[in-house]
Each structure stands twice: as structure tokens, then as C-alpha cells.
MDAnalysis code that builds the backbone (N, CA, C; Angstrom):
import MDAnalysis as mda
import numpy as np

u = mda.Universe.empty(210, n_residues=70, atom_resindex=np.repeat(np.arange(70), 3), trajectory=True)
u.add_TopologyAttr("name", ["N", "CA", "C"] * 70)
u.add_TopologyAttr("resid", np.arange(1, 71))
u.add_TopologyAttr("resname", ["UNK", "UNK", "UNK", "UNK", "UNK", "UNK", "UNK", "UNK", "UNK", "UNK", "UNK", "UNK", "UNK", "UNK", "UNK", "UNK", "UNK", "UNK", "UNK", "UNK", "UNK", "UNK", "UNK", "UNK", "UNK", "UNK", "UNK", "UNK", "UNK", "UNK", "UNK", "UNK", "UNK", "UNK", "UNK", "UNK", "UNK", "UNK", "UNK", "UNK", "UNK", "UNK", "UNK", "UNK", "UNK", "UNK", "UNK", "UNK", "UNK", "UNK", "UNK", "UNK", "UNK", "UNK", "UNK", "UNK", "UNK", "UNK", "UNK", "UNK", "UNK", "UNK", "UNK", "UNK", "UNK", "UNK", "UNK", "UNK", "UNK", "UNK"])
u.atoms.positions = np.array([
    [-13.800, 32.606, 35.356],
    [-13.724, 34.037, 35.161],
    [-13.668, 34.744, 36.500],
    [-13.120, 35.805, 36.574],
    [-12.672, 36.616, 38.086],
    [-14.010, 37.603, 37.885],
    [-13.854, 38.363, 39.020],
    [-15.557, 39.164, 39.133],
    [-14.882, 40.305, 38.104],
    [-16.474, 40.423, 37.557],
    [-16.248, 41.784, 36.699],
    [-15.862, 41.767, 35.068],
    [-15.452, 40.260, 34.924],
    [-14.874, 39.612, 33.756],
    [-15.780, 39.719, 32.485],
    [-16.961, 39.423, 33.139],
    [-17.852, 38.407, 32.133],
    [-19.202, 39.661, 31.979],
    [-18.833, 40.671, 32.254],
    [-20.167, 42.137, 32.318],
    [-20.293, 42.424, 30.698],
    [-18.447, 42.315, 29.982],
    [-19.212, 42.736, 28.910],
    [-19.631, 41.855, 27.551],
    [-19.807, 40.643, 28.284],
    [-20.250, 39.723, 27.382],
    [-22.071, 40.019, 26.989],
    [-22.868, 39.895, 27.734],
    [-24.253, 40.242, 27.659],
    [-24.273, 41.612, 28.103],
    [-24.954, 42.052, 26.463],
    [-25.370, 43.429, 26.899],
    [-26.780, 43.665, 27.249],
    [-26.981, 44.364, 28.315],
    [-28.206, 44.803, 28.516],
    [-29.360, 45.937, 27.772],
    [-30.378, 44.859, 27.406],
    [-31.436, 45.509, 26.136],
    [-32.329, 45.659, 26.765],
    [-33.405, 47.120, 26.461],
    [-34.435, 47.467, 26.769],
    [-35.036, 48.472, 25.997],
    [-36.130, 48.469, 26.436],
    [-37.240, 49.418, 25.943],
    [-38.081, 50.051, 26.035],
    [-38.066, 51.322, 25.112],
    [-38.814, 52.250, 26.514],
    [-39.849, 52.672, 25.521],
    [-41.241, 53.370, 26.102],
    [-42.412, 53.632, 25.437],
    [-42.303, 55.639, 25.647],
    [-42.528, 55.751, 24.312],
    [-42.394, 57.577, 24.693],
    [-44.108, 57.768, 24.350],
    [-44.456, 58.930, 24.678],
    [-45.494, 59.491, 24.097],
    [-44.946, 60.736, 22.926],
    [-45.480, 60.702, 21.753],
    [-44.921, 61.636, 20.778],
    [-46.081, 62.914, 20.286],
    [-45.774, 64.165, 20.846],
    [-46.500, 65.031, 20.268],
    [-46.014, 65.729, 19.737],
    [-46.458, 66.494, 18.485],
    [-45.942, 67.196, 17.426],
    [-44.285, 66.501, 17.362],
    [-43.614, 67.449, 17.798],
    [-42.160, 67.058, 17.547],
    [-41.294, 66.956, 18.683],
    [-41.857, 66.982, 19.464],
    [-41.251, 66.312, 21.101],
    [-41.813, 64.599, 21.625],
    [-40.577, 64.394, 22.400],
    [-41.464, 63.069, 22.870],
    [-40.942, 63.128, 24.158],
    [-41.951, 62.062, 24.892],
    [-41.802, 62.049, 26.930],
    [-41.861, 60.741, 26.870],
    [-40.298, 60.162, 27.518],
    [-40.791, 58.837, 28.489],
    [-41.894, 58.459, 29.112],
    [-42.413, 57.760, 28.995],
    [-43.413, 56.755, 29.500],
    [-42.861, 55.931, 30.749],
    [-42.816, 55.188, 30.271],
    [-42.012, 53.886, 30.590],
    [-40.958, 52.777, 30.301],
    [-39.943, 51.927, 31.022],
    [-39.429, 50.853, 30.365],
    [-39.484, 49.837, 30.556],
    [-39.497, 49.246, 29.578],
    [-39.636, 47.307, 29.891],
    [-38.165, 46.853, 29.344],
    [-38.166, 45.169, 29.778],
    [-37.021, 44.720, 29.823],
    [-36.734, 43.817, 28.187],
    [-38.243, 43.827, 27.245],
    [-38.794, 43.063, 26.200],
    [-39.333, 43.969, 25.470],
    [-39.334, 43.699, 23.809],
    [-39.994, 44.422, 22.892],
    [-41.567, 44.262, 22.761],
    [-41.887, 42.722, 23.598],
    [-42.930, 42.391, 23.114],
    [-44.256, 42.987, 24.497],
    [-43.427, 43.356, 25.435],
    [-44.078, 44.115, 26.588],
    [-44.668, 45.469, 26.359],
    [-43.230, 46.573, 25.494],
    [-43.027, 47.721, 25.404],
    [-44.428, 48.186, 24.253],
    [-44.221, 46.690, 23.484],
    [-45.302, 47.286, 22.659],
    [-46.676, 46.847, 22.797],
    [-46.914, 46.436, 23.936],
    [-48.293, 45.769, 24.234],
    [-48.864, 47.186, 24.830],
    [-47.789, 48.041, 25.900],
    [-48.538, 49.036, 26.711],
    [-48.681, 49.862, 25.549],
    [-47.833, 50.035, 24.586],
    [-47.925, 51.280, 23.440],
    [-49.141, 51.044, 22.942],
    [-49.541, 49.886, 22.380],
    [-51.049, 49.351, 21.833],
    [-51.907, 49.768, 23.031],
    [-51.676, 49.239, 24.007],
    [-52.868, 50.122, 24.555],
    [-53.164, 51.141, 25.446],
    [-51.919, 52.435, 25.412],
    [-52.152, 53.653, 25.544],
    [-52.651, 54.398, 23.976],
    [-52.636, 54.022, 22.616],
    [-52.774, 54.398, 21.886],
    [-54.156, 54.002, 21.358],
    [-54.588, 52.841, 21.826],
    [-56.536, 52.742, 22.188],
    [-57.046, 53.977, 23.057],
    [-56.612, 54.158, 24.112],
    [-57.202, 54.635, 25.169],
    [-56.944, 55.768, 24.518],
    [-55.725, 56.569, 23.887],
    [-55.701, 57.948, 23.194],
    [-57.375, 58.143, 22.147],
    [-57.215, 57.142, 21.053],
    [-58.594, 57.067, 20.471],
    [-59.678, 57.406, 21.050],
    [-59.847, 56.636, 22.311],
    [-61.196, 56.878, 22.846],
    [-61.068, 58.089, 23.884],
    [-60.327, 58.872, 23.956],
    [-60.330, 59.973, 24.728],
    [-59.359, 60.502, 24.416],
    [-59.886, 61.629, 22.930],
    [-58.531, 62.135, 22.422],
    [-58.600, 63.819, 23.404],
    [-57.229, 64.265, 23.623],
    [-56.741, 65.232, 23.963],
    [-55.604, 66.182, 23.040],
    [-55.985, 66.491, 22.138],
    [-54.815, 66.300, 21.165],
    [-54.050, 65.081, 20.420],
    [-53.170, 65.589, 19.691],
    [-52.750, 64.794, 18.543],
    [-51.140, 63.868, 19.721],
    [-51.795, 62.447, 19.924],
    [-50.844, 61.877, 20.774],
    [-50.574, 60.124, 20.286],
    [-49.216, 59.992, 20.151],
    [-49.089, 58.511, 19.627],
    [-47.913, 58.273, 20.453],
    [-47.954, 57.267, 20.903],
    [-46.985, 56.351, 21.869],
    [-46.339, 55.171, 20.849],
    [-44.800, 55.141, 21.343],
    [-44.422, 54.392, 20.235],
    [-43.349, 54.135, 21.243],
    [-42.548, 52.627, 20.515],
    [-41.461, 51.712, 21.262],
    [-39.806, 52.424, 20.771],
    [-39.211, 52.778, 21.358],
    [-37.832, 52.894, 21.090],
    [-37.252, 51.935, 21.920],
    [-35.717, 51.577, 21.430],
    [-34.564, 50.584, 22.264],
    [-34.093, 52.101, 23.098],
    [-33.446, 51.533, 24.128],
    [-33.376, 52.571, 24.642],
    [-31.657, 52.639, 24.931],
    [-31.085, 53.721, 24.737],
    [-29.747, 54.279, 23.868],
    [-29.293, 54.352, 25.070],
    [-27.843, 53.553, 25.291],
    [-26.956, 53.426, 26.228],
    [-25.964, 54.500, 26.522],
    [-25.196, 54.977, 27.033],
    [-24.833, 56.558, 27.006],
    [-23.628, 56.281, 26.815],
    [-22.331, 56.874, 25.867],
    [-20.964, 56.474, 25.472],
    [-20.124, 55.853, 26.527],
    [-19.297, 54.941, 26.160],
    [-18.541, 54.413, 27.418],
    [-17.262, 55.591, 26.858],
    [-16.877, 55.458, 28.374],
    [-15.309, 56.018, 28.264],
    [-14.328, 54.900, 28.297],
    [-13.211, 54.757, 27.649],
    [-12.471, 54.122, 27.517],
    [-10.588, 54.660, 27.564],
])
């Protein structure tokens, strides 16, 4: 394969942790695994419990690639 050939064979997956209040949500962070994204979500959503500030839940989205032009 020549350079540049073989990019769109593996697509690149990830995942990002938002914090969700009422009806907005804020990036957190991203990981490169589902099983990462949702380890920090589990435990920013302990630490919410034990020191609540309002109504706050952190949750895993894939994180949405932006349209190619073609």
C-alpha cells in the first residue's frame, strides 16, 4: 500500500465522559476505550453522591466524528 492508502481502513473510536446537568452537558474527558470512559464516569458519579452540589450525572458517549467532505 502507498502512504495514505490504508487511513481509511481503521477507524478511529473513542470516548468521551460529559457531565450532564438539567439539559446541558460539558466534556469531561476522553479515553481511547469504553471500558476506561466508564470507570472515570463510575467514579465521578460516587464522588457526586458524596458531595452533592446539585443535580449532576456523568455519563459515556462515543464521540461523533465531524462530516467528511468528499
Amino acid at each position: 500500500m502507498g502512504e495514505g492508502q490504508g487511513e481509511n481502513l481503521v477507524e478511529e473510536v473513542g470516548y468521551k465522559v460529559v457531565a450532564v446537568v438539567f439539559f446541558r452537558e460539558r466534556e469531561i474527558a476522553r479515553f481511547a476505550t469504553r471500558e476506561q470512559a466508564e470507570w472515570r464516569a463510575q467514579e465521578l458519579n460516587e464522588w457526586a453522591e458524596k458531595n452533592p452540589r446539585g443535580y449532576v450525572q456523568y455519563l459515556v458517549r462515543p464521540i461523533e466524528k465531524p462530516p467528511r467532505d468528499e
